[in-house]
C-alpha positions in Angstrom: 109.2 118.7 86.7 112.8 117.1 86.4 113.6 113.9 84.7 116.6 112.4 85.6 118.4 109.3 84.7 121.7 107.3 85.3 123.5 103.8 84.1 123.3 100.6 85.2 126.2 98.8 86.3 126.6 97.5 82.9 126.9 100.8 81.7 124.5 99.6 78.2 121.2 100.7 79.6 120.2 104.4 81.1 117.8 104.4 83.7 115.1 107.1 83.4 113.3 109.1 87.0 111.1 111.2 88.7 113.4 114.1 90.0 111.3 115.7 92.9 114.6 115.9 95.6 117.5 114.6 97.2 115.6 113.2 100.3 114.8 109.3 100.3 111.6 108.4 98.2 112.1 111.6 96.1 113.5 109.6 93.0 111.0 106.8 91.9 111.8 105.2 89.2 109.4 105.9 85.8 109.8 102.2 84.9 111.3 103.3 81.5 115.0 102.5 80.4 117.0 103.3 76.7 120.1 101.6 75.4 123.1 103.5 75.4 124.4 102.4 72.1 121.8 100.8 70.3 122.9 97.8 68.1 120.4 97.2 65.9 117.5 98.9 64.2 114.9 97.2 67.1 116.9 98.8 69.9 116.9 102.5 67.9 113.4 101.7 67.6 112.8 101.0 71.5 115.1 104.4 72.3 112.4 106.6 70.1 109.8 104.6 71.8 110.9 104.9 75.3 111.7 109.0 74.8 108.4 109.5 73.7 106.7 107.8 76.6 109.2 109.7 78.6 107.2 112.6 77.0 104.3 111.4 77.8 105.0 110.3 81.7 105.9 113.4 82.2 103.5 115.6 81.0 100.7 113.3 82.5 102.9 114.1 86.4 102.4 118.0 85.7 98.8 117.6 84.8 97.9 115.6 88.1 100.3 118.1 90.6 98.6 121.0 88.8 94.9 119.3 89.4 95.5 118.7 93.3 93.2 121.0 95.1 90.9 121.3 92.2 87.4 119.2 90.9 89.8 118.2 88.4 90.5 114.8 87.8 93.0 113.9 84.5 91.1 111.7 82.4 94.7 109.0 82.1 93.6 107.8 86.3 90.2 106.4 84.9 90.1 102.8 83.5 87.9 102.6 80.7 87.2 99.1 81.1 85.0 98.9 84.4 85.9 95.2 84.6 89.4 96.1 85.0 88.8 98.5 87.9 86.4 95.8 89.6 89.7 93.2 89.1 91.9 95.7 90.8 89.8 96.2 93.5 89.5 92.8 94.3 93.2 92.1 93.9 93.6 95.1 96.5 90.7 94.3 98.9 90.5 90.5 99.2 91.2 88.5 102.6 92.3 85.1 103.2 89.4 82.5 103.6 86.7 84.8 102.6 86.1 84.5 98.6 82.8 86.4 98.8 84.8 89.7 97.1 86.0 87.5 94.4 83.0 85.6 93.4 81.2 88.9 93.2 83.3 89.8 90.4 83.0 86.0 88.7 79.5 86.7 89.1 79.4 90.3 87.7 81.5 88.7 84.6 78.8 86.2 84.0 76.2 88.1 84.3 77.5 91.1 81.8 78.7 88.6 79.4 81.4 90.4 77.8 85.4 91.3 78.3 84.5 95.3 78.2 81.9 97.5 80.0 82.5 101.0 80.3 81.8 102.9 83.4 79.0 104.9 81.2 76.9 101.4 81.3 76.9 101.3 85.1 73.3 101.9 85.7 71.3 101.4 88.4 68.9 100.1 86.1 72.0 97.6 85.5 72.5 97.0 89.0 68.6 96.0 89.5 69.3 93.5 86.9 72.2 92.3 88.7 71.0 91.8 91.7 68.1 90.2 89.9 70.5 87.7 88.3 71.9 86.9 92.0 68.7 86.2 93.4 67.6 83.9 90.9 70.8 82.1 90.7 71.6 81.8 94.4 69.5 81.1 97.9 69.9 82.3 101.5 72.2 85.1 102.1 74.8 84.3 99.1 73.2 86.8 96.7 72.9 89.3 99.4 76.9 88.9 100.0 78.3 88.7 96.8 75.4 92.0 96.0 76.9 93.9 99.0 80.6 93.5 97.5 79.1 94.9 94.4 78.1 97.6 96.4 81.4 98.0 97.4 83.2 98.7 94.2 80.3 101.3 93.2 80.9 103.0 96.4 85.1 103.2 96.4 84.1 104.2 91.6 81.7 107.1 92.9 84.5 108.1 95.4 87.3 107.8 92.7 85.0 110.2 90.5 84.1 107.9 88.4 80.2 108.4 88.8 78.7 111.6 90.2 75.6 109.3 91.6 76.2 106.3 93.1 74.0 103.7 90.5 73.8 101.7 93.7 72.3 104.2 96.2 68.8 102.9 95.5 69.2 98.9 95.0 69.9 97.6 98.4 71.4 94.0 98.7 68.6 91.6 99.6 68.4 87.7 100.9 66.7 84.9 99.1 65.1 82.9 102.0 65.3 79.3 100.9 62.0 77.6 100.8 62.9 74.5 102.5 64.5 74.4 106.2 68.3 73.0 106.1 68.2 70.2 107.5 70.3 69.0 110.9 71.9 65.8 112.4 70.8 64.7 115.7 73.6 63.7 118.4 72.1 59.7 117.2 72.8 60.5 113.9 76.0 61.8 114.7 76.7 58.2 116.3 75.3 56.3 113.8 77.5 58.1 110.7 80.6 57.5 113.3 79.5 53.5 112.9 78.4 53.1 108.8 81.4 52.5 106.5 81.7 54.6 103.2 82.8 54.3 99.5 85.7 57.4 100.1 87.1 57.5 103.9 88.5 60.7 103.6 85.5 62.2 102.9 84.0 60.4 106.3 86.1 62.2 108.2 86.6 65.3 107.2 83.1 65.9 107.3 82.8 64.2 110.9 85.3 66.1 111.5 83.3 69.2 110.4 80.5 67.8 112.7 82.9 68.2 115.5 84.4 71.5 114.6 81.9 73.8 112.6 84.0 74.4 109.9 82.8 74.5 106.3 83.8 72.9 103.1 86.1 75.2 102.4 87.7 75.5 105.8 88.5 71.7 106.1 89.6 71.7 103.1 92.4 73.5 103.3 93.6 72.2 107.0 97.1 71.3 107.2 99.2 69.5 109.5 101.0 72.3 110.8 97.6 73.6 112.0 97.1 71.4 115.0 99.2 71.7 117.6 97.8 68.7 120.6 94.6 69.1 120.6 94.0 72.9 119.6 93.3 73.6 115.8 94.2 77.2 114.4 92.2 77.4 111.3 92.3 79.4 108.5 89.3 81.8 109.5 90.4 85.4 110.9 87.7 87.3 113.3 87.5 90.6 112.1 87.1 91.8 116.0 90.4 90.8 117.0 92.6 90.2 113.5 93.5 87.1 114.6 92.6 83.6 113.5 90.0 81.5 115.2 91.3 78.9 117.6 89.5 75.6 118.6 89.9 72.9 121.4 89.2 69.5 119.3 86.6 67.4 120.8 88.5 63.4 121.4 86.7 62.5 118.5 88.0 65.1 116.1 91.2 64.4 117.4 91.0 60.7 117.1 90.2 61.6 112.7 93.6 63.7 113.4 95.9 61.1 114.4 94.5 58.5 111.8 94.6 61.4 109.1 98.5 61.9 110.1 99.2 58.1 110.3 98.4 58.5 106.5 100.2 61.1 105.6 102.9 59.8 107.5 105.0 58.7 104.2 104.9 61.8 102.9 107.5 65.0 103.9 106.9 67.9 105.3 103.6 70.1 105.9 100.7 68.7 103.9 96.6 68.7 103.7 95.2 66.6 106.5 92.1 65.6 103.8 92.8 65.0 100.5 89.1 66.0 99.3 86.7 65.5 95.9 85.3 69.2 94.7 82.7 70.2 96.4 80.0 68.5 94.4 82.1 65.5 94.5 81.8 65.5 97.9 78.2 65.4 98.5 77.5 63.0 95.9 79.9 60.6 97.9 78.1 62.4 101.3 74.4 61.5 99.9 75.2 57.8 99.3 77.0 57.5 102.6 74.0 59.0 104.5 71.3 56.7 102.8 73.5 53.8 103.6 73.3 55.1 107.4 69.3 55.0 106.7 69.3 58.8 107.6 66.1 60.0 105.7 67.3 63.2 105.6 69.0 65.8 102.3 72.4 66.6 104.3 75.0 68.1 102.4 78.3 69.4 103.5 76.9 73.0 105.4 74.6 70.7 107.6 77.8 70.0 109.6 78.4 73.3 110.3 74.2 73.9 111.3 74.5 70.7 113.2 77.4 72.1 115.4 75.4 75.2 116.2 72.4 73.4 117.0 73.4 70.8 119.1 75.3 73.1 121.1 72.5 75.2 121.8 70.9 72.2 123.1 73.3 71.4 125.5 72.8 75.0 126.3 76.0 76.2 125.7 75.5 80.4 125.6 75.5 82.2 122.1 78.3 84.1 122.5 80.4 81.0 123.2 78.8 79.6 120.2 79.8 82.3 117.8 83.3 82.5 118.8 83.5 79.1 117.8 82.1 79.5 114.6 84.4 82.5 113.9 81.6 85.3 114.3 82.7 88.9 116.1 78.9 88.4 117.5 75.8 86.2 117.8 74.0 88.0 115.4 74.9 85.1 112.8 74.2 82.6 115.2 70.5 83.8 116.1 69.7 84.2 112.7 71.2 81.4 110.8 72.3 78.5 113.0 69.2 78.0 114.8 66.6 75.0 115.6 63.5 75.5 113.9 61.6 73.0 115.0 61.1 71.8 118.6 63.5 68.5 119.2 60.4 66.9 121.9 57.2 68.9 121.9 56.2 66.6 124.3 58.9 66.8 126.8 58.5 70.5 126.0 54.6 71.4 127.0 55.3 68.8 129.9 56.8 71.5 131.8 53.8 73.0 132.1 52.1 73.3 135.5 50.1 69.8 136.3 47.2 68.8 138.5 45.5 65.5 139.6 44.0 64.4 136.5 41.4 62.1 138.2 40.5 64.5 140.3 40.0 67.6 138.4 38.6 66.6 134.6 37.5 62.8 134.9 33.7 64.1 136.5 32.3 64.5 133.0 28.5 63.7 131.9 28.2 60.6 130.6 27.3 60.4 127.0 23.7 59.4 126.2 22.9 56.5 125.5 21.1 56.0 122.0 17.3 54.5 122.0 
């Protein structure tokens, strides 16, 4: 193993590398650098220093080229804070518009309640409790995702050597069915919401326009100007089938909220948010007022947009697949199991379907009931 250096165009530093060749990439840097004539005692100081790591660098290269091929694995490529392994692979592994990776980590934090937790404490033990915590904490199929992430770190650590067992192997991620049914607009309460007035406009129509669109919260949130182009809408959602981000055709009304939206931001230069939105919470609170002034005697909070959209599609029988492409889904799968009536909208109009007869004719001939003496 070669070290080699050279001067930077200044000619008062020396810049310190990996000498494996001649051939491009064969000279990274070691990240290290000395003064070439110290001034003071602090720079001496740093030269000692930065030799010494030098030293150190170096020795730490051979070890790992010596170990390749081997069960060997130098201790200097493990972290021995787990947290800070979990941190890199979420900095490494996280995708636009899906925080699920990142929240598992926010909710591993919490739940550990300290700034250090050494591999050795990863038990599955711990990871029952964890997925415990989740479940308590969370309903539907939140604690199941942010539980599968988890799942994912422990899998890519057991792989990196860092457990010979995987902790996780036995503690599969899990739902928490909700006890109560979400509840849905109906295509009248989807007119009547268009007609009532409310305390915050722009929280009116972002979350008609949700009605309109299926996006979430978080997705119309973060739309921006530049994102509508006519009367198509590329959002901020990539389908994992294709790469590519989820495309929709605006319905007249959703593209009415667009022009009054831009007629507003108007003033202002350049590419901006198209809602200028409370926090979540804030935004239901403002949502829960707005609906009982409607005289909708229903809970709807912000995700019943998006199970609204879903539902009245499938009334209109629109075909799943369709359905699911709209909502951003590589397949129906979702669809069928989470954006789905659970009631029937007219039993009535439903069992009338039924094969009929001549009432009179048929059931009407009954004995008539005795008279009491």
């Amino acid at each position: 193993m070669k070290i080699g250096s050279y001067l930077n165009r200044t000619k008062d530093k020396r810049i310190y590398y990996y000498d494996y060749g001649r051939l491009p990439g064969q000279r990274p840097a070691i990240g290290v650098f000395t003064y070439t004539k110290p001034k003071n005692q602090t720079e001496k100081n740093h030269n000692k220093q930065a030799l010494e790591l030098i030293d150190v660098k170096k020795s730490q290269t051979i070890i790992e080229q010596q170990s390749i091929g081997s069960a060997y694995i130098p201790p200097h490529k493990f972290k021995g804070n787990f947290l800070e392994y979990y941190a890199e692979y979420v900095d490494k592994n996280k995708t636009d518009g899906n925080r699920a990776l990142q929240n598992s980590f926010k909710q591993f934090k919490e739940f550990v309640g300290r700034s250090f937790v050494s591999p050795v404490d990863i038990t599955e033990n711990l990871c029952k409790e964890f997925r415990k915590f989740l479940l308590a904490k969370f309903k539907g199929e939140t604690p199941q995702g942010y539980y599968a992430r988890f799942k994912w770190v422990l899998n890519a650590a057991t792989k990196d050597k860092y457990f010979q067992v995987n902790p996780t192997d036995e503690v599969a991620a899990i739902p928490n069915p909700s006890a109560t049914l979400k509840e849905n607009l109906e295509v009248e309460e989807y007119l009547t919401l268009v007609k009532t007035p409310c305390l915050n406009e722009e929280i009116k129509f972002a979350f008609i326009f949700c009605c309109y669109t299926g996006l979430r919260w978080v997705d119309v949130e973060r739309v921006w100007n530049n994102d509508v182009n006519e009367d198509v809408l590329t959002t901020r959602i990539i389908q994992k089938k294709t790469g590519l981000p989820v495309t929709l055709t605006l319905h007249p009304i959703a593209q009415a909220i667009i022009k009054i939206q831009r007629r507003k931001r108007g003033s202002t230069p350049g590419n901006k948010k198209l809602f200028q939105l409370l926090g979540r919470n804030g935004c239901n609170k403002v949502l829960e007022k707005w609906i009982a002034a409607a005289k909708i005697s229903k809970h709807i909070t912000w995700s019943c947009a998006r199970l609204s959209f879903a539902i009245l599609l499938r009334d209109a029988l629109v075909d799943e697949v369709t359905i699911a492409t709209l909502m951003g889904h590589a397949t129906p799968k979702q669809v069928n199991k989470t954006y789905k009536r659970h009631r029937a909208k007219d039993q009535l109009q439903t069992i009338m379907k039924l094969p009929s007869v001549d009432i009179d004719k048929y059931f009407l001939h009954l004995p008539e009931e005795e008279s009491e003496e």
